[in-house]
N, C-alpha and C positions, 0 to 999 in steps of 0.2 A: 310517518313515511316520507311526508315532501319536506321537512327540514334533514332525514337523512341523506335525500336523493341531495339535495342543495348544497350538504357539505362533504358530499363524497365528491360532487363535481369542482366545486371548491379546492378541494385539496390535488383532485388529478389536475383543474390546471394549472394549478401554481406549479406543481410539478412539471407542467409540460412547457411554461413559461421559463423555469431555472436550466430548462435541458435543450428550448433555443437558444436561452442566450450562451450556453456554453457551445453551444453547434455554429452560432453563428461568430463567436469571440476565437473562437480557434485555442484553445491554451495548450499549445504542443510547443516543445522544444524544438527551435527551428535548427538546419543544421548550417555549420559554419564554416567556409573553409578557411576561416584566417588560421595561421598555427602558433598555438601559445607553448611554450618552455617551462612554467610553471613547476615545482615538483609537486607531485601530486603524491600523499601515502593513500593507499587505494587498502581498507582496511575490513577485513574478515571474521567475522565470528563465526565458530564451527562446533557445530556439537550435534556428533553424531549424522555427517555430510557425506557417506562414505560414495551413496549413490548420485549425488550432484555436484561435489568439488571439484572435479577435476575438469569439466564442462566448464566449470568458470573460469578457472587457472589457465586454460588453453585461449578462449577466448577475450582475454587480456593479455596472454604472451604475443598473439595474431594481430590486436588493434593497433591503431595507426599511430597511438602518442608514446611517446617514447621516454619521458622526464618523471619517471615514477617507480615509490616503492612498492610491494605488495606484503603485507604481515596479515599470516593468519594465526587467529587465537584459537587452540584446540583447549575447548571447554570442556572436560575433561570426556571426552567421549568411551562410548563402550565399545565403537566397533573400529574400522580402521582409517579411520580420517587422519590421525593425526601421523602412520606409518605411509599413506598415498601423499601428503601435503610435502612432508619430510622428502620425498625420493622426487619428486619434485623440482622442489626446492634445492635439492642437490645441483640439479642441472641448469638452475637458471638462475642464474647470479643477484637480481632485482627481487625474487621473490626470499622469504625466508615464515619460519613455524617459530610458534611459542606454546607456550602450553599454561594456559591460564590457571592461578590460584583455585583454591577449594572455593566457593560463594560462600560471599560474606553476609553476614544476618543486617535483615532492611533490604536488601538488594533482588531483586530478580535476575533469572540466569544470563539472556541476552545485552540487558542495560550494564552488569556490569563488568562483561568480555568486552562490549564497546569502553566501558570507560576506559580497563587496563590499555586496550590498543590505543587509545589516544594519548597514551603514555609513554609509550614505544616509537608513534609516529614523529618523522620530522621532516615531515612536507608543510609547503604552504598552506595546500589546501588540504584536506580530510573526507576524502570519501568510502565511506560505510558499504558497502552491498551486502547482502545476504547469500549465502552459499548456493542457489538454487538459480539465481539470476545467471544472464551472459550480455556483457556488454559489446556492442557492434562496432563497424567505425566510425568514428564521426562522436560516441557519445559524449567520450571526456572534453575533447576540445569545444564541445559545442555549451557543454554545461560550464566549464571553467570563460569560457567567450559569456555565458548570458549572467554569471556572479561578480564579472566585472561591468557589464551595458546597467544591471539593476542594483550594484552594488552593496549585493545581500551578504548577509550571514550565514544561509540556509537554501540551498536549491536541494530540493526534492520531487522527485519523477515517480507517477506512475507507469509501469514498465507493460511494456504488451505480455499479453497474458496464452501462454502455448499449452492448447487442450487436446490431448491425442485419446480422449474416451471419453461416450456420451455420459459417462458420471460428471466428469471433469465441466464438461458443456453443458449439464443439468446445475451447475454452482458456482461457479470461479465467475462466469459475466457477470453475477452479480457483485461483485465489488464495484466494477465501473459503471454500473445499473445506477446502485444507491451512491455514489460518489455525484454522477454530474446529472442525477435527476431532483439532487436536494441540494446542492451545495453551487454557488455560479463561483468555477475555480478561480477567476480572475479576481476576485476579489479577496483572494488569501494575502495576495500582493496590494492591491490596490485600498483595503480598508485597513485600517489603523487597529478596528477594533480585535481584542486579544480569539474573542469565542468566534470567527469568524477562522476555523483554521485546519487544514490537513495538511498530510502528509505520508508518505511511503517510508518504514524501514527498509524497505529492500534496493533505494539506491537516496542518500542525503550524503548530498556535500556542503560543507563547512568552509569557511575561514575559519585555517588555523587558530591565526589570531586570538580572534573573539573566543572560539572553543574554548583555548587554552585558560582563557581569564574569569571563562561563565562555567565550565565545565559542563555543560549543558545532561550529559547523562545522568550524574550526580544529583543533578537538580531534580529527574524524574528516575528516581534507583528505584521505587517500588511500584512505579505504572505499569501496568499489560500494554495498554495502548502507549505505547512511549513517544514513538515520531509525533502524534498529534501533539501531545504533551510539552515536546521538544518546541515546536511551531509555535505554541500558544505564549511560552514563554520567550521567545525570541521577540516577537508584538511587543511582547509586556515590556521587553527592558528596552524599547526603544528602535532594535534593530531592524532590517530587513530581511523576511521572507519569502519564499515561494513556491509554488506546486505546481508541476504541468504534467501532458501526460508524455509520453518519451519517444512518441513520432515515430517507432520501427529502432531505435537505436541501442533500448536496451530491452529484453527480454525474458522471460522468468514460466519457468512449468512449478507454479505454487505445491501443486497434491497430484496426485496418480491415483485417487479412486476417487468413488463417492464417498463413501466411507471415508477418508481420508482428509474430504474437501468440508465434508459438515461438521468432523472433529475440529480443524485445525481453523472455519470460521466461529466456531461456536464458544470459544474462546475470549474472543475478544469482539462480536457484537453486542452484548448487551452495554461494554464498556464505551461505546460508541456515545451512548446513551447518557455518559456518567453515571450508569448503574440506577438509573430515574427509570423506576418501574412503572411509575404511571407514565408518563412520558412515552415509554417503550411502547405499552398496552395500547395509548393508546394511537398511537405509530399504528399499531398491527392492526387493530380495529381498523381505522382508517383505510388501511392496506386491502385488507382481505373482506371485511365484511360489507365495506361500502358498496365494493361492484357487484357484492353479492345481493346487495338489494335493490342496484338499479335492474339487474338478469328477471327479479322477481317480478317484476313490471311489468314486465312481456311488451314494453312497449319501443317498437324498434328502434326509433329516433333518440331516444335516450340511449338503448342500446349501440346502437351505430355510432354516436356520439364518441360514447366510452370506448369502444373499442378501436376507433380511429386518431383518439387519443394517446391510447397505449401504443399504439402498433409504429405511428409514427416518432414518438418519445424513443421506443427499443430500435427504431433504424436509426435516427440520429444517434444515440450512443453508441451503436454495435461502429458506424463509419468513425466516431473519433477517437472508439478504441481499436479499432482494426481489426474486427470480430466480424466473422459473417451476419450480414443481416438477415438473411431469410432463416440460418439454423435459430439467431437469436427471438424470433419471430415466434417459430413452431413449436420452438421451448419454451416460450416463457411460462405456459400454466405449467410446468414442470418445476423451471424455475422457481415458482412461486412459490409451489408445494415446496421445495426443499430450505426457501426460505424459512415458511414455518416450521420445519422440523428444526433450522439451526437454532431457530429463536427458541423454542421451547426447549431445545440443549441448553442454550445458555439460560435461560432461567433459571433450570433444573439445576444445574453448578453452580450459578451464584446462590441458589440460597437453601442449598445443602455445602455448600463450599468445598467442590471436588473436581474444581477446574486443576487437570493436568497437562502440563508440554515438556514433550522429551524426558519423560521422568521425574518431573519438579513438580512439587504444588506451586499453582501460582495465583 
């Protein structure tokens, strides 16, 4: 009992030390009012968007940079993205529709509608969003300003996260939960080392350049997790990376149910993981059954401990993602619980192997 109570506390505060120093380092995309001219190709994969594309297509016709293409890749969808994209595009001269090949064998669906569009792009720079996002003002200029101050390869933003149902509120924080209560983001940039690495598909910008030469989706055609994959490799050959989170600039309604929310994380966490089921095990252990045997204790100071722990670890997150702190509070044994359900999703997919998205095995 007292070597578990020891490294259950062990582990909460290492946790609660990785999630000051990210409270107290700030890693937000600050904003910038210089104005850059750069062309930017601002590049779209779509498959199957019918309900979120055009939220994003307005909110890039409305922002403040002006030196940019927009191409969206209609992956071959079933409903009508690619007829909304198209009429669109009709009327706004900067944007234009493609209509991405069959997927090719080795390849997963997303990594390779990004490759084709980096094919088609002919901006400097290369930024990727994902159909669900809305970028505000201020965010191109301020990312294209911070790829030149750090002279990266890769800047990638986590986006603030818009939850309009307590499903959505029971599972989506947790992505910025487990992001900056394990990982100190400053150091994606600042270590050298490759496994030291995140990232967001739903907004990475590129030099052109280097893309063109590394091909970087190519590189990871059969990853689930690709952005991390993308980052890891970026370290590796030398270059500069980085992650922050996107300060109010960019925006993203990921899922619209619970349902929806524990599908679409159950996915791609155990890949988090690199598919290391002891590892994962014993993550969750850690997670769930530690607190559950300091509670058994009955003894309040340890109690009071832990839970003063968590509570402040969940306000600092909830403020640097810009999540209510008191819902994130009242939620979290809910949270928790829907963590474990995602997690035992994803087990259950990897190893009956019947992970599906949008219709693909993946």
């Amino acid at each position: 009992m007292f070597i578990a109570i020891y490294v259950t506390f062990i582990f909460i505060i290492l946790r609660f030390v990785v999630t000051l120093f990210n409270f107290v380092s700030d890693p937000k995309l600050r904003r910038i009012n210089k104005n850059y001219t750069d062309f930017v190709s601002i590049l779209i994969p779509a498959r199957n968007e019918e309900e979120n594309i055009l939220n994003l297509l307005l909110s890039i016709q409305k922002q403040d940079y002006q030196n940019y293409e927009v191409i969206i890749l209609d992956d071959n969808s079933s409903d009508n993205t690619y007829e909304l994209c198209t009429a669109f595009a009709s009327r706004h001269q900067a944007f234009r529709v493609v209509r991405g090949k069959e997927l090719a064998g080795g390849w997963l669906g997303k990594n390779y509608a990004c490759h084709q569009l980096a094919q088609h792009a002919r901006g400097d720079l290369l930024l990727f969003v994902d159909a669900d996002v809305q970028l505000l003002n201020g965010a191109i200029n301020s990312a294209v300003h911070r790829m030149y101050a750090r002279k990266l390869a890769l800047l990638s933003l986590f986006t603030d996260q818009k939850m309009e149902s307590l499903g959505e509120s029971a599972t989506v924080p947790l992505m910025h939960y487990l992001l900056l209560n394990l990982l100190p983001l400053r150091l994606v940039y600042l270590s050298k080392n490759r496994s030291v690495a995140a990232a967001s598909g739903q907004f990475m910008l590129f030099d052109a350049e280097v893309y063109r030469s590394q091909h970087w989706h190519q590189q990871v055609k059969e990853k689930i997790v690709e952005d991390v994959e993308i980052m890891k490799n970026i370290k590796a050959a030398g270059f500069n990376g980085e992650s922050l989170l996107a300060n109010g600039m960019v925006n993203c309604r990921m899922y619209r149910s619970y349902a929806e929310a524990v599908d679409g994380f159950g996915k791609n966490f155990l890949a988090a993981f690199n598919y290391n089921l002891i590892s994962f095990l014993t993550f969750l252990i850690l997670l769930f059954v530690g607190p559950m045997v300091v509670l058994s204790t009955l003894n309040a100071n340890l109690i009071a401990m832990m839970i003063t722990l968590i509570v402040i670890s969940r306000a600092m997150v909830s403020l640097l993602a810009g999540q209510g702190v008191l819902r994130n509070i009242i939620l979290h044994p809910l949270q928790m619980l829907s963590m474990l359900l995602i997690a035992f999703s994803a087990i259950q997919r990897y190893l009956t192997k019947t992970t599906v998205w949008k219709g693909r095995n993946i």
